[in-house]
N, C-alpha and C positions, 0 to 999 in steps of 0.2 A: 259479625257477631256483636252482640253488648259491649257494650265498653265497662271495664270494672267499675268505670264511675263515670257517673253523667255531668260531662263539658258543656257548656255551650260554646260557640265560638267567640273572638276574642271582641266581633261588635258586637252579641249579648250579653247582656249580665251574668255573670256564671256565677254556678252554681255546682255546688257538689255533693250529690246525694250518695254517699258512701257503707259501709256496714263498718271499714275497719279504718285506722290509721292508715296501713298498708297501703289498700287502695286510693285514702287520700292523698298520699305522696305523692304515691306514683300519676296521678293524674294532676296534681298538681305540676310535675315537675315537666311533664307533659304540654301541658296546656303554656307553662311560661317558656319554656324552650322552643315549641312552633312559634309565638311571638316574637321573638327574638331573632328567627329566624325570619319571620316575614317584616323584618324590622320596625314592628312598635316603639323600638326603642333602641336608639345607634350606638354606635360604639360608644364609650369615655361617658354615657348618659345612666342616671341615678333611676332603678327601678322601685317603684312603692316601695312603702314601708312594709315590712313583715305584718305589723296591725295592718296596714291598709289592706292588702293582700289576702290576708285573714278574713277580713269584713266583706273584700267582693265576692269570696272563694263559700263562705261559710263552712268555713275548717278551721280546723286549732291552730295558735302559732306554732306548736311543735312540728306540726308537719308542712307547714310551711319554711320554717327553719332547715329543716330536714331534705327537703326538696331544693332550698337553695343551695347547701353544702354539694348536694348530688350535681347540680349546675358549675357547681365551681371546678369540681373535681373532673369535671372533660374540657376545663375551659372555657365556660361558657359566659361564666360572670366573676365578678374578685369581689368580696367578702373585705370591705373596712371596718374592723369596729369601730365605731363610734360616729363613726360616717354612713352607712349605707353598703347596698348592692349596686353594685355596676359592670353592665356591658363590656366586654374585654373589646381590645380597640382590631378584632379581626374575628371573623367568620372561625370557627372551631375545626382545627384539623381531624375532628374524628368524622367527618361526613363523608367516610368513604366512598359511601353508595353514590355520592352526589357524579360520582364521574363515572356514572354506569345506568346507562340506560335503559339496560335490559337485562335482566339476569336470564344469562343461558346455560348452556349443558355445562361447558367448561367455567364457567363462574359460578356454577353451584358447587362444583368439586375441588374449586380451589377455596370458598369459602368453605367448604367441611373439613378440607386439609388443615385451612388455617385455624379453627375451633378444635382440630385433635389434635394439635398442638398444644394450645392454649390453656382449652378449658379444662384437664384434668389437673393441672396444677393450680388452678382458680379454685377450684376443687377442695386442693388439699389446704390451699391458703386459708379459704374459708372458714375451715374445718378448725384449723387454730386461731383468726384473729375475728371470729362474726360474732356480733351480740345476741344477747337471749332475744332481744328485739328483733335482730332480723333473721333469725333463725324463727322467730314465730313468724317473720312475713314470708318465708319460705314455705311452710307447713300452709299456711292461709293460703298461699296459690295455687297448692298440690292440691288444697282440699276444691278449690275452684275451679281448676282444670279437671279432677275428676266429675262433679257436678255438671261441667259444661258437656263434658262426656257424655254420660247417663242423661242427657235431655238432649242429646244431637245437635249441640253448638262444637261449631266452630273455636278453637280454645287459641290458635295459634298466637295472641297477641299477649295472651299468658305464658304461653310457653316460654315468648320472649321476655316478659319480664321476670321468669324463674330464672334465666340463665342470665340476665343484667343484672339479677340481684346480689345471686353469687359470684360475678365480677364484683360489682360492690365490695361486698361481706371480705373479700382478699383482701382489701386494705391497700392496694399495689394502684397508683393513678394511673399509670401509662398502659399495665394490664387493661384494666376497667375502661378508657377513655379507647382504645383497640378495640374490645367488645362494642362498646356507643358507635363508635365511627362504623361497624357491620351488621347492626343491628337491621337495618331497614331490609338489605339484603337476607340475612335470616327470616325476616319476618316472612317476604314471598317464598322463600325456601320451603321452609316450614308447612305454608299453606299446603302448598303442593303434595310434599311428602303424608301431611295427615288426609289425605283424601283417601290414604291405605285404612281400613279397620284394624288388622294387624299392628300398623303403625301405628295407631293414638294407642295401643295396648300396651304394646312394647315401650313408646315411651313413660308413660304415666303409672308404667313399673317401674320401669328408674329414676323419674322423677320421686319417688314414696321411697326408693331406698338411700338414692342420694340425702333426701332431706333426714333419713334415719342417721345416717351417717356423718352427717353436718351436728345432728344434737347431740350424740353421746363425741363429739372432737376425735372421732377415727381420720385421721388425715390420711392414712396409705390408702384403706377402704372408703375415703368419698372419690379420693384419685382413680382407684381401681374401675369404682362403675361407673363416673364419667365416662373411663376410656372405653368402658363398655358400651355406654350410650350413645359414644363419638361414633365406635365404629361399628354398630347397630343405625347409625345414621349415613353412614358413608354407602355401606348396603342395600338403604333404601334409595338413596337417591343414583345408584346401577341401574336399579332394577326399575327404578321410574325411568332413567334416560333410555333403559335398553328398552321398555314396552313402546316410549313417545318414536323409538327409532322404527319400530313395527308397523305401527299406525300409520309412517308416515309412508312407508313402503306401502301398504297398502292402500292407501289411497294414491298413492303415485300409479299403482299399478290400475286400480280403479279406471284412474281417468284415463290412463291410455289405452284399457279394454274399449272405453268409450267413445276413443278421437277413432278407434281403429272399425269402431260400428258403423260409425256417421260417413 
């Protein structure tokens, strides 16, 4: 699907044609944490200046500012003032996914376990310490995901940043940097489970009432239909595993109708 903002990669000149703050962040923070990772620049080494950054990106310094705080907070760079950004001198424990190379039946169901744990109290957290700012970049993704909806995209990289954002908005690092380090494994998760039409409904109902309940600061009712949404997810991906287990019977069964013709 579209990307909320248009990247280039890290040997073209980028550029970011954006509509909101929001999605410049987030594609900023993007775009310097794949580099980082594909190491442009090593450990203990000083990244651009915020101007400079600003100038290649064609974004405000606010959200480039904003995008390095989000960097710091899973460890990924340290924040000197007066000095600069720089590379923490290790690869970032939150890359969970990185020691998985396939998400299967039973890794999808341990990572749902692990997010209905998590994420209703992310929930509530939010609910008391998120800004008006990122409670409008909340509302801005709902309003995106539903759009992507009604024009039959694929929304699932939004979905992920609706639920990284409200890690965020908790305020909690070691919450938030747990969300980052499973994030990649949500994101296939996700894919899958939205191929239901049921499913993008279901969610992007609760995603509209979550965000309802993040603006008016109801902490029990954002916790409440996370856990809703948690286990409205754990549901779905049963009843994905239990259909792929059909499928797979029947082609099993298929080809042995067929070794038994020949």
């Amino acid at each position: 699907m579209p990307e909320p903002d248009a990247i280039t990669s890290p040997t073209q000149k980028s550029k970011i044609n954006a509509p909101n703050e929001r999605s410049v962040h987030n594609a900023v923070f993007e775009e310097l944490r794949l580099r980082i990772r594909q190491g442009n620049w090593l450990p203990g080494e000083r990244i651009p200046s915020i101007a400079q950054l600003a100038k290649e990106f064609h974004a405000g310094s606010g959200s480039i500012r904003e995008a390095l705080r989000s960097l710091q907070s899973i460890g990924v760079v340290k924040i000197e003032h007066g000095s600069g950004v720089y590379v923490t001198g290790s690869r970032p424990s939150t890359e969970i996914s990185s020691h998985f190379e396939n998400v299967g039946a039973g890794l999808r169901m341990a990572l749902a376990e692990t997010r209905w744990v998590l994420e209703p109290e992310l929930a509530a957290l939010a609910a008391e310490r998120s800004t008006d700012e990122e409670l409008n970049e909340i509302e801005t993704l709902v309003r995106e995901m539903e759009k992507a909806a009604h024009d039959g995209i694929d929304f699932s990289d939004l979905d992920v940043l609706f639920h990284r954002q409200i890690a965020r908005a908790a305020r909690n690092p070691i919450l938030s940097q747990t969300m980052e380090g499973v994030s990649d494994l949500f994101l296939e998760s996700r894919r899958t489970i939205l191929l239901d039409p049921d499913a993008v409904l279901r969610a992007l109902r609760y995603h509209q009432l979550i965000a309802d309940a993040l603006r008016i600061r109801n902490a029990a009712q954002a916790r409440l239909l996370m856990q809703g949404h948690m286990n409205s997810m754990l549901e779905e991906i049963m009843k994905s595993e239990t259909l792929k287990q059909e499928l797979n019977l029947q082609t099993t069964t298929s080809d042995a109708i067929q070794q038994e013709e020949k």
